[in-house]
C-alpha positions in Angstrom: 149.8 101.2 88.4 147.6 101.7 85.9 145.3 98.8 87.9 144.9 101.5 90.9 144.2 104.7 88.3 141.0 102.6 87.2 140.0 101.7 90.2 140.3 105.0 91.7 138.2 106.3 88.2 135.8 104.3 88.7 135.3 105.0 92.7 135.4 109.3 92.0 132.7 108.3 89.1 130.8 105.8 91.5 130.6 108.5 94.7 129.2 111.6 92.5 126.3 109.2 91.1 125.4 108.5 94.5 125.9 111.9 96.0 124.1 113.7 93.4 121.1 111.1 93.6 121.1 111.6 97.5 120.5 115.2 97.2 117.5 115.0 94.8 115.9 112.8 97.0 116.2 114.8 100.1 115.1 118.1 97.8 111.7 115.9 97.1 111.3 114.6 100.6 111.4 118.2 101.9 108.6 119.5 99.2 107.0 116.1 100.2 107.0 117.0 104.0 105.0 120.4 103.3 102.6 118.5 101.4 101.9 116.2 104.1 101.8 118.9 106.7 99.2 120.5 104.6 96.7 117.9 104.3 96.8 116.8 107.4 95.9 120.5 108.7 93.1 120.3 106.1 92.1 116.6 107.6 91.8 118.5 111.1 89.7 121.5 109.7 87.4 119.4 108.2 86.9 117.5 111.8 86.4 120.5 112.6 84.1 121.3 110.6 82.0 117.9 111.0 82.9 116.8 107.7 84.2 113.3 108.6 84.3 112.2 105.3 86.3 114.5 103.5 88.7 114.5 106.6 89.3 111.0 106.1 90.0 111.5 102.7 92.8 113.8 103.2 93.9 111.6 106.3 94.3 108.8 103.9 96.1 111.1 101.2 98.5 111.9 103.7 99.5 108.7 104.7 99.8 107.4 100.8 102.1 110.7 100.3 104.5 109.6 102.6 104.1 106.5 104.3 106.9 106.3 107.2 105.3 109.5 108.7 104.1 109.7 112.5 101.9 112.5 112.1 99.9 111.6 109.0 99.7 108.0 111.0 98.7 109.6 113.8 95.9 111.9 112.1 94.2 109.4 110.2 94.1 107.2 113.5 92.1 110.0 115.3 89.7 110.6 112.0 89.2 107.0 112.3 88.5 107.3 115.9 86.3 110.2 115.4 84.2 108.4 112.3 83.8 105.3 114.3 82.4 107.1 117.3 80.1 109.4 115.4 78.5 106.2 113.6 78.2 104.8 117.2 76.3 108.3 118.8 73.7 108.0 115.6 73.1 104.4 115.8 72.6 105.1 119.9 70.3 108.0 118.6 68.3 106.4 116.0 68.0 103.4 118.5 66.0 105.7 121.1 64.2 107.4 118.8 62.3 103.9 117.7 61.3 103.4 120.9 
């Protein structure tokens, strides 16, 4: 009898350690969610803005703040996209101007 009160113990004491850990970790992934959010709006003003560098920058930030998200993936693939095609238009440009 006193086999099944310990093991009971020990199960009660078991489930709050892992409850209670589960909920600060989806507290943090919330807060952690915002922060993405943010700098991948600040990536896409910066686009905006022409300042490619900086965009990637907080593209990349992004993606190391929470890895397994979509939208910072997807973000840093289009500042990617857009740096590799503005290195192509000036190379095209400096190209005809040598001529």
């Amino acid at each position: 009898m006193r086999r099944f009160y310990l093991i009971g113990l020990i199960t009660l004491i078991l489930g709050v350690f892992l409850l209670s850990n589960g909920f600060v970790n989806y507290s943090y992934a919330g807060q952690n969610k915002a922060s993405v959010q943010k700098l991948i709006q600040l990536s896409q003003k910066c686009v905006q803005n022409g300042d490619l560098a900086k965009a990637k920058e907080y593209a990349r930030k992004a993606v190391q703040a929470d890895p397994y998200s979509n939208a910072a993936w997807n973000n840093y693939d289009k500042v990617l996209m857009a740096t590799q095609q503005n290195s192509e238009e000036s190379e095209e440009s400096s190209a005809l101007e040598g001529c």
